[in-house]
ROLUM-766394 format. One record per residue (C-alpha): residue in one letter; x, y, z. Coordinates in steps of 0.2 Angstrom, whole numbers, plus 5000, padded with zeros to 4 digits. Each point is the difference from the previous one (the first is absolute). Layout:
aXYZ/...
END
This chain:
x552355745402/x500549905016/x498949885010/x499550125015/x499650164984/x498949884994/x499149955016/x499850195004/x499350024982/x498749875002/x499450045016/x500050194994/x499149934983/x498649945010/x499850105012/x499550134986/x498849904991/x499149945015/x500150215006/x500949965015/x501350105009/x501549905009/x499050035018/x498749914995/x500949854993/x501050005018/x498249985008/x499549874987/x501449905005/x500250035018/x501750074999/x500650165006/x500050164989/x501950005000/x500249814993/x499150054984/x501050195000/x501749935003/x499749834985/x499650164988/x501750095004/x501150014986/x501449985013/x499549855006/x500849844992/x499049865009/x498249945001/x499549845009/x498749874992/x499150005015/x499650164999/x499750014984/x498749865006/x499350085012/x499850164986/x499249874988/x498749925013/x499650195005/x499550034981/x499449835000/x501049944984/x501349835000/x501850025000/x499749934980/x498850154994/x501150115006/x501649954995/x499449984981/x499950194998/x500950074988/x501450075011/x500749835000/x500149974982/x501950074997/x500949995018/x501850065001/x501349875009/x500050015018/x501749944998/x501550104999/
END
């Protein structure tokens, strides 16, 4: 899995154990519906840290808690 799959599974991860839909993590966060829409598109390749961030502060967790999900046990090189 690459880096951004495994941001958009995380963030998809907790959104359904804390019951919330992608809307609401947008309002959490202070971000537009379309910020969190587009970071979930397969076809997107690039995710910024700070709006991974600004994601995190919404859901009030740290950068730390939510990088040691699992989806980032076994990362593919990003290097090709």
């Amino acid at each position: 899995m690459a880096v951004k799959d495994a941001v958009a599974a995380r963030f998809s991860a907790i959104c359904r154990q804390r019951g919330i839909r992608y809307n609401e993590l947008a309002v959490c966060a202070g971000v537009t519906p379309s910020t969190v829409y587009s970071m979930m598109d397969p076809k997107r390749r690039n995710v910024s840290i700070t709006t991974i961030k600004i994601l995190c502060d919404g859901l009030e967790i740290s950068l730390e808690e939510f990088f040691s999900g699992p989806e980032f046990a076994d990362l593919e090189q990003e290097i090709r």
